[in-house]
ROTI-387879 format. One record per atom (N, C-alpha, C): y negated, x negated, z negated; atom name; residue in one letter; residue number from 1. Coordinates in Angstrom, 2 decimals. Layout:
residues N
c2,c1,c3,name,resn,resi
Y,X,Z,CA,A,NUM
...
//
This chain:
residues 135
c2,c1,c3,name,resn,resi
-82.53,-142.94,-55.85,N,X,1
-82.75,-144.11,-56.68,CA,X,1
-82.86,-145.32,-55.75,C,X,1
-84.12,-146.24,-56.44,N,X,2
-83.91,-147.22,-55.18,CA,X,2
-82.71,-148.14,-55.12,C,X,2
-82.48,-148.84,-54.38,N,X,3
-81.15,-150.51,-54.05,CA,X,3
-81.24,-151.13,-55.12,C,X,3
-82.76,-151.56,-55.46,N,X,4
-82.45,-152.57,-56.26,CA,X,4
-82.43,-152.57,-58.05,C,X,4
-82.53,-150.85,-58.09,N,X,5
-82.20,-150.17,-59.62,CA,X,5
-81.12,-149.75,-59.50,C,X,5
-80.74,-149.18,-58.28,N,X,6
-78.87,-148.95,-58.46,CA,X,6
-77.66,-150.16,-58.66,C,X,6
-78.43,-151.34,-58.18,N,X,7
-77.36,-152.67,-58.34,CA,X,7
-78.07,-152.81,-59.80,C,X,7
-79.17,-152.85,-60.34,N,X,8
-79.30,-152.72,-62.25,CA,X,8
-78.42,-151.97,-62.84,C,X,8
-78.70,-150.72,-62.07,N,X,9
-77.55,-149.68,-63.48,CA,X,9
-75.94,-150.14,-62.98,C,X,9
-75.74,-150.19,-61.85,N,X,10
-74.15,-151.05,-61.67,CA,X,10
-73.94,-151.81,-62.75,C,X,10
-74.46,-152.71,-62.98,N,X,11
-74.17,-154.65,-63.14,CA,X,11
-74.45,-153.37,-64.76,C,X,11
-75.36,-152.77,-65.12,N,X,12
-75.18,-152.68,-66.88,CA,X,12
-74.16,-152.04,-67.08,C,X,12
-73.24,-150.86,-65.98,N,X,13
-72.15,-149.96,-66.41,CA,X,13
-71.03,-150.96,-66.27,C,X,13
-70.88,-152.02,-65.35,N,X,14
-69.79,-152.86,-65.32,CA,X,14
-69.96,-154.00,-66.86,C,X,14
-70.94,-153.99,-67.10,N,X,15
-71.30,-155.05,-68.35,CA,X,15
-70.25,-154.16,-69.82,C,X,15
-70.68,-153.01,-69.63,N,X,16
-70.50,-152.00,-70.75,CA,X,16
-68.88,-151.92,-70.50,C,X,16
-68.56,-151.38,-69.66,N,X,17
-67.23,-151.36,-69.17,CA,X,17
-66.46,-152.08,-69.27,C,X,17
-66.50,-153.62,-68.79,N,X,18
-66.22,-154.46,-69.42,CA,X,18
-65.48,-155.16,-70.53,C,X,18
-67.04,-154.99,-71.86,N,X,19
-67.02,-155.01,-72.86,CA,X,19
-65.53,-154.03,-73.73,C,X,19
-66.07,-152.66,-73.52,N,X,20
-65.34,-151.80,-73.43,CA,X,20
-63.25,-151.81,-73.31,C,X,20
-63.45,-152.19,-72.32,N,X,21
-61.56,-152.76,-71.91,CA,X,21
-60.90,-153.97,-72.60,C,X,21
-62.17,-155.18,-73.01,N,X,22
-61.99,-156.44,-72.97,CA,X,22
-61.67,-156.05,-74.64,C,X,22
-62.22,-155.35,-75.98,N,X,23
-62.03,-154.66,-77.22,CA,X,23
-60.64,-153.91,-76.84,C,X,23
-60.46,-152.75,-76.39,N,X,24
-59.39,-152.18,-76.42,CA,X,24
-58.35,-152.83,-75.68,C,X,24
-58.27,-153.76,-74.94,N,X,25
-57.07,-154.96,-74.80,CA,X,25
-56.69,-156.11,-75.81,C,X,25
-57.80,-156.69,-76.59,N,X,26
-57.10,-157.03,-77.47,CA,X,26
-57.14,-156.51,-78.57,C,X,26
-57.63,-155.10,-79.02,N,X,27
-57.04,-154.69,-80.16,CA,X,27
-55.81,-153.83,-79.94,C,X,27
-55.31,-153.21,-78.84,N,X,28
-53.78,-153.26,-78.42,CA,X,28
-53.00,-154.34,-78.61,C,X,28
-53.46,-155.28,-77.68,N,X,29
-52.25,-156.52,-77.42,CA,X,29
-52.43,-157.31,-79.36,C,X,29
-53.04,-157.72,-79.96,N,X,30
-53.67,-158.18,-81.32,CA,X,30
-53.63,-157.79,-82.47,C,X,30
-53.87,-155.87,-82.40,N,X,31
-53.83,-155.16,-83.72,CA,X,31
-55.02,-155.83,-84.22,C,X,31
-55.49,-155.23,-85.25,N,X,32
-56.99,-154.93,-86.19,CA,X,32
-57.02,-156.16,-86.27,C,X,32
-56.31,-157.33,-86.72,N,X,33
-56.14,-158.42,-87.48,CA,X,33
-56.91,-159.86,-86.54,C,X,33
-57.07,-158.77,-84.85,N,X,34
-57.35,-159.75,-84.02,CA,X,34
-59.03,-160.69,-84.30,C,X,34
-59.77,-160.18,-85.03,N,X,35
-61.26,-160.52,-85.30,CA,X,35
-61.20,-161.20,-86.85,C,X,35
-60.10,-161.66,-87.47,N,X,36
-59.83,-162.00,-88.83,CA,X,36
-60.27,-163.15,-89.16,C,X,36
-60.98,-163.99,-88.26,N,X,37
-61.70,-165.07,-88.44,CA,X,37
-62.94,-164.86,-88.75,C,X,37
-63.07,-163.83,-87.94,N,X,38
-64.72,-163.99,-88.51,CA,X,38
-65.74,-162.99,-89.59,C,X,38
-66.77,-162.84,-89.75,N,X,39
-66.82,-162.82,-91.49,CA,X,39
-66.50,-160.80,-91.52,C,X,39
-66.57,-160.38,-91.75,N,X,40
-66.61,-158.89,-92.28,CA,X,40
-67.19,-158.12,-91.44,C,X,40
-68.46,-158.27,-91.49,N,X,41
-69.72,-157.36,-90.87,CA,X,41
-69.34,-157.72,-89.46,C,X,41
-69.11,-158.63,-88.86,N,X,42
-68.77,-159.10,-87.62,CA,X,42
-67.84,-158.30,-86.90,C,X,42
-66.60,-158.33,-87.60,N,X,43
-65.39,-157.78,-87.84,CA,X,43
-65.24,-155.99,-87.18,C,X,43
-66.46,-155.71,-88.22,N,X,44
-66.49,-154.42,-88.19,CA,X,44
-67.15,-154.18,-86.81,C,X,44
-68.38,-154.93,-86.46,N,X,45
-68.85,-154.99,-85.24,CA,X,45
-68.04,-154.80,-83.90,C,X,45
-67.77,-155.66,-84.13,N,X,46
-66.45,-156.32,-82.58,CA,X,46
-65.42,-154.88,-82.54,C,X,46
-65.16,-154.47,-83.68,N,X,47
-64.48,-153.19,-83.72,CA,X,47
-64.84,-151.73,-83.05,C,X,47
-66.34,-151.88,-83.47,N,X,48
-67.23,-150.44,-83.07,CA,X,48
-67.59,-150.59,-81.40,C,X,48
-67.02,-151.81,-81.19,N,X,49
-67.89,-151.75,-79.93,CA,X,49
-66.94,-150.92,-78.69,C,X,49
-65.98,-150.73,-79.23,N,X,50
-64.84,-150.01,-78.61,CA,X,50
-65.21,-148.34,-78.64,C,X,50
-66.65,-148.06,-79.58,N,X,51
-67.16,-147.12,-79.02,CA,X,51
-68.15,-147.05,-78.59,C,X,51
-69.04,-148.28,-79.02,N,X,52
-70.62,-148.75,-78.40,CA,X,52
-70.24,-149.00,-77.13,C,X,52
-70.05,-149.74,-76.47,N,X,53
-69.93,-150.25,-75.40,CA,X,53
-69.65,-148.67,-74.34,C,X,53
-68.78,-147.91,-74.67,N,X,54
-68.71,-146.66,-73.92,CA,X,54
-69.63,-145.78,-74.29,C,X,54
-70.44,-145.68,-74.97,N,X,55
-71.04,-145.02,-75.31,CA,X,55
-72.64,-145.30,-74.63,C,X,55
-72.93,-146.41,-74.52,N,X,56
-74.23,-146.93,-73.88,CA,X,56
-73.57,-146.41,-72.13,C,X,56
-72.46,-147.18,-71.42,N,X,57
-72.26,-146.98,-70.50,CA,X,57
-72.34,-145.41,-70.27,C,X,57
-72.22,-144.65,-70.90,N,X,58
-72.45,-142.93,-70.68,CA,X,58
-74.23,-142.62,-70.46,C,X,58
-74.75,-142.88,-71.54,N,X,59
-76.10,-143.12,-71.75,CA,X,59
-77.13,-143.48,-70.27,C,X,59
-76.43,-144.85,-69.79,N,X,60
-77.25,-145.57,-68.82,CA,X,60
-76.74,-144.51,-67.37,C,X,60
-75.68,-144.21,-67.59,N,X,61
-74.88,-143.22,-66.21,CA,X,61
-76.07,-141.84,-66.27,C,X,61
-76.48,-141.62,-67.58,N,X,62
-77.11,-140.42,-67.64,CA,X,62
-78.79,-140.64,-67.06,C,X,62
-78.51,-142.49,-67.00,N,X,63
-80.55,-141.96,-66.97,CA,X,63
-81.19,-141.59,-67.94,C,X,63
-80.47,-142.43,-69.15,N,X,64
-81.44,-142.25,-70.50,CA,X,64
-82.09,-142.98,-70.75,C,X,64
-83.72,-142.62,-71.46,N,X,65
-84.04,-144.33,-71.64,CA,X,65
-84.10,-144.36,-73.48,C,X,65
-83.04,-143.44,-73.98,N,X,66
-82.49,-144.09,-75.36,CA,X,66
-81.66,-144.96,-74.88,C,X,66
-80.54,-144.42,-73.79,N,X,67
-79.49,-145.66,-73.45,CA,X,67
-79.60,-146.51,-73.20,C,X,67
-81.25,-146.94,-72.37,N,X,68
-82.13,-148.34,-72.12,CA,X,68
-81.75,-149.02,-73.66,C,X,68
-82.41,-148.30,-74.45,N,X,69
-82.59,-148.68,-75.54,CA,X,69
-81.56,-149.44,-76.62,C,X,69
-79.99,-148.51,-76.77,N,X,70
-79.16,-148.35,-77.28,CA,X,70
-78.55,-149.99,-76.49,C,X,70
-78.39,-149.84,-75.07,N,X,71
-77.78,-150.95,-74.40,CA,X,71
-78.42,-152.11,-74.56,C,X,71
-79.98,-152.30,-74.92,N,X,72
-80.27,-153.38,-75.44,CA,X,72
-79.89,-154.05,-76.80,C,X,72
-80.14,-152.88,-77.44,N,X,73
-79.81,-153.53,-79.18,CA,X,73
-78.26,-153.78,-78.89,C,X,73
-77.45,-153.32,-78.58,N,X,74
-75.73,-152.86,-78.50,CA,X,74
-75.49,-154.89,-78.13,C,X,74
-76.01,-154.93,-76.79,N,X,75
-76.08,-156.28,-76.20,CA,X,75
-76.83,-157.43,-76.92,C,X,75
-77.79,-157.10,-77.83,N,X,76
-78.08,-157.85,-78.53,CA,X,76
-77.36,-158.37,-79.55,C,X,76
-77.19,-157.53,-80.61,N,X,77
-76.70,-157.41,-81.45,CA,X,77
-75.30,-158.48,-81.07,C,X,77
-74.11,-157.74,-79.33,N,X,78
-72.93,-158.65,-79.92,CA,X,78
-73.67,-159.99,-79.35,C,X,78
-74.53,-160.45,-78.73,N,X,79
-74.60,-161.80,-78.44,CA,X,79
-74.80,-162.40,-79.44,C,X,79
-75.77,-161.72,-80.40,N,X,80
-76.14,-162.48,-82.12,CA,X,80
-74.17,-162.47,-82.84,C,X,80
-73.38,-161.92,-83.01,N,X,81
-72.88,-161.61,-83.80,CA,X,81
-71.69,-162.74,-83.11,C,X,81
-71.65,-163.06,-82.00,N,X,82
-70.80,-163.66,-81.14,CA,X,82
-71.25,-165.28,-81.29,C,X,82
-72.40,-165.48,-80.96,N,X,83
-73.38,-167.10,-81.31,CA,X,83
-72.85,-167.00,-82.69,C,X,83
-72.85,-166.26,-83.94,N,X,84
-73.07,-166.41,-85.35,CA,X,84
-71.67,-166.53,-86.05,C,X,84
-70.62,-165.98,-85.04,N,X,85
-69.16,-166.80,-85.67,CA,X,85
-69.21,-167.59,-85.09,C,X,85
-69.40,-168.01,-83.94,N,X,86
-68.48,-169.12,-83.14,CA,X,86
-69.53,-169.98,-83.39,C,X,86
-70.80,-170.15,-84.40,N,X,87
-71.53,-171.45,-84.00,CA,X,87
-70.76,-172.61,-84.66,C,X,87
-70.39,-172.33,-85.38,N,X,88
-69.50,-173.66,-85.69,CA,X,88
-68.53,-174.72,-84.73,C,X,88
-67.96,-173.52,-84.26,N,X,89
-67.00,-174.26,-83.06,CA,X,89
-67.98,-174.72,-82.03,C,X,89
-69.13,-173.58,-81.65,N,X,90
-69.50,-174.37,-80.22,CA,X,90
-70.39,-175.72,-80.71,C,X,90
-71.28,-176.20,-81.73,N,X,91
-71.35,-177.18,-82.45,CA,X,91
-70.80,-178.58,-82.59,C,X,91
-69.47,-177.95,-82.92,N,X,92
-68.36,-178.98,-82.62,CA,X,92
-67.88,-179.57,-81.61,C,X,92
-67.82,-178.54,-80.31,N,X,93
-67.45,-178.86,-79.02,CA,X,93
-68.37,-178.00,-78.10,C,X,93
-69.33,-178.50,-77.79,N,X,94
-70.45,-177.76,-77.26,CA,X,94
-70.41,-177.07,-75.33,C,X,94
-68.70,-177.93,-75.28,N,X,95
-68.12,-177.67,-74.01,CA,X,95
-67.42,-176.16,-73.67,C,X,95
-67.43,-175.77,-75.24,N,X,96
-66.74,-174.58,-75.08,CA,X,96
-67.37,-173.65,-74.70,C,X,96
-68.93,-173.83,-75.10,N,X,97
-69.97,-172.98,-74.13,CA,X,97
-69.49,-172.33,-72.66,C,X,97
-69.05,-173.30,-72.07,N,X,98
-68.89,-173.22,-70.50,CA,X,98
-67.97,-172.46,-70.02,C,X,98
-67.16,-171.95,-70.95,N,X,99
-65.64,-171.61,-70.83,CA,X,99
-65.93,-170.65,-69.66,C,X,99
-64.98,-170.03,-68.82,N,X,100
-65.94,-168.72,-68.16,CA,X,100
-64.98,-167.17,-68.86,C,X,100
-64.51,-167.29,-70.23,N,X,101
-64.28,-166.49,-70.76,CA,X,101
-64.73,-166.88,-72.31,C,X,101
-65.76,-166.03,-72.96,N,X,102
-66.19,-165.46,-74.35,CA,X,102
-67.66,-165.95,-74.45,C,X,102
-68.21,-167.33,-74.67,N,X,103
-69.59,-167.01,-75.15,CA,X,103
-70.92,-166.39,-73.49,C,X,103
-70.24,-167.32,-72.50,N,X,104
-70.73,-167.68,-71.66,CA,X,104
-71.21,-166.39,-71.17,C,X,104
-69.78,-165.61,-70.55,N,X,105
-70.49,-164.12,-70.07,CA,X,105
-71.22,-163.43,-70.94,C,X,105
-70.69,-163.44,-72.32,N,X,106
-71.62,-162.76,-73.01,CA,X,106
-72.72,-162.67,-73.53,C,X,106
-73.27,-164.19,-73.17,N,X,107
-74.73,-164.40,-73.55,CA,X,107
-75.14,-163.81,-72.24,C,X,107
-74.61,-164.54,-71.03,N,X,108
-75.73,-164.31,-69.17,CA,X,108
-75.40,-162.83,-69.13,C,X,108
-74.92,-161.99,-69.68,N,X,109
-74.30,-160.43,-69.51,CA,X,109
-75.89,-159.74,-70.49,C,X,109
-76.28,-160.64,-72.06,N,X,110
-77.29,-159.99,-72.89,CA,X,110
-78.12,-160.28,-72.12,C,X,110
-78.52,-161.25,-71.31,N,X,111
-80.21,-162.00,-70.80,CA,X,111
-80.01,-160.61,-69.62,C,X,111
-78.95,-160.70,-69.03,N,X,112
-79.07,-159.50,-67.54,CA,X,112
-79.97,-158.83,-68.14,C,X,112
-79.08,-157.77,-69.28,N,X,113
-79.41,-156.99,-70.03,CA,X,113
-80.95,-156.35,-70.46,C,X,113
-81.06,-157.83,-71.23,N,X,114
-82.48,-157.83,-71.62,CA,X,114
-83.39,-157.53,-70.85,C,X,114
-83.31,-158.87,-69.15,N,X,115
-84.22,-158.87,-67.99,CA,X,115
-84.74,-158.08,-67.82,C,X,115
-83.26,-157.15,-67.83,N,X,116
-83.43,-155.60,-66.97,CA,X,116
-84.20,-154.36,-67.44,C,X,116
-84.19,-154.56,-68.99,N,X,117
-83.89,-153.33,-69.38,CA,X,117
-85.33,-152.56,-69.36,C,X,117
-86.58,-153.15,-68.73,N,X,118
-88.33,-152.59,-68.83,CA,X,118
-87.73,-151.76,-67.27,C,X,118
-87.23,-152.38,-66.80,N,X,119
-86.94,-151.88,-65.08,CA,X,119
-86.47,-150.31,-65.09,C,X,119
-84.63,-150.30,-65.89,N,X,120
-84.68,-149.60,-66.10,CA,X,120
-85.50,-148.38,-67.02,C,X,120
-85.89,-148.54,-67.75,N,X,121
-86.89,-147.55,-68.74,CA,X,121
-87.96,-147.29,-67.67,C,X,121
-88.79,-148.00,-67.19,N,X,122
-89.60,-147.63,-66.08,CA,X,122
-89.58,-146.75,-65.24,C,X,122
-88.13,-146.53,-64.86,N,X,123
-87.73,-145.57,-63.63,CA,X,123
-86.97,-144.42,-64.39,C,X,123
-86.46,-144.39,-65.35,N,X,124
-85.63,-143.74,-65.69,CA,X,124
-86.67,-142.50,-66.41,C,X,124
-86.48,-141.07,-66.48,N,X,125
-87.11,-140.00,-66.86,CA,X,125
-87.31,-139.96,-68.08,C,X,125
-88.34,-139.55,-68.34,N,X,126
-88.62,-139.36,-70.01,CA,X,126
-87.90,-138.36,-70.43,C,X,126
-87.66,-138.28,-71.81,N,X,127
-86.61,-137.54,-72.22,CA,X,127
-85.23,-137.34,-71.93,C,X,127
-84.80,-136.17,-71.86,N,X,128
-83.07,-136.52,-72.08,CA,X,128
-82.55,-136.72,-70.52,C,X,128
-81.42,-137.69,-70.48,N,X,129
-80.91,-138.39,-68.78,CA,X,129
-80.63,-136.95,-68.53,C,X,129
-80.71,-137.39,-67.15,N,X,130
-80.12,-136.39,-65.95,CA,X,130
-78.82,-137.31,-65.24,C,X,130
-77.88,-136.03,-65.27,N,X,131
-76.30,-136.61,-65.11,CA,X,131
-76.25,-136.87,-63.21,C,X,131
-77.94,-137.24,-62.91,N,X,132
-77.73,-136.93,-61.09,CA,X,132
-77.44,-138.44,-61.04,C,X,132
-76.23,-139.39,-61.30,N,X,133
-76.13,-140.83,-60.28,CA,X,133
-76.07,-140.86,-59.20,C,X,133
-75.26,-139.93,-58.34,N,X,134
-75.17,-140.10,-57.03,CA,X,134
-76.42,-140.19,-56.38,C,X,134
-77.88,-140.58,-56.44,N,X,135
-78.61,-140.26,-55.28,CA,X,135
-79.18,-141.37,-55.42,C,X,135
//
């Protein structure tokens, strides 16, 4: 694989991974109740991603280009769902944008995402991944 698709699939398994720890830490430390602000569907979102998020990261490890796929919508989806509770607050205080924890990584984490994701599909094998990362 070349350098500069192996630092792509890095930066998307650390994105996923991430995601991944950052859900199952605060729904440990929080309990269910931790996403109770925001509307339902959201709710449920922010919840699943505790299997989305590992689940794409398996996908992209495999050299899938559903997982291309899956990791785009997955990343889409929470940046929409993330802008769509909090627009009120960032609205209000448009500083909170900047924070370097919640909207910030997670929007420059979807654009990576997005950038990336023709690169990966490009290189990545048609049909089902091959579990070869090491090369």
């Amino acid at each position: 694989m070349p350098p500069k698709l192996r630092v792509i699939q890095v930066v998307w398994v650390l994105v996923f991974l991430e995601g991944a720890c950052w859900h199952a830490f605060v729904l440990a430390v929080h309990g269910l109740a931790v996403f109770d602000f925001a509307p339902a569907v959201a709710r449920i979102y922010f919840h699943s991603l505790l299997i989305l998020d590992p689940l794409a990261l398996v996908m992209v490890l495999r050299r899938s280009r559903s997982g291309v796929l899956f990791g785009a919508g997955v990343m889409t989806a929470d940046v929409a769902a993330n802008l769509y509770t909090n627009w009120h607050a960032l609205s209000t205080d448009p500083g909170q944008f900047l924070a370097p924890v919640g909207l910030l990584p997670i929007i420059l984490s979807g654009l990576f995402v997005l950038a990336t994701a023709s690169t990966l599909w490009n290189h990545y094998p048609a049909g089902i991944g091959t579990a070869d990362v090491a090369t």
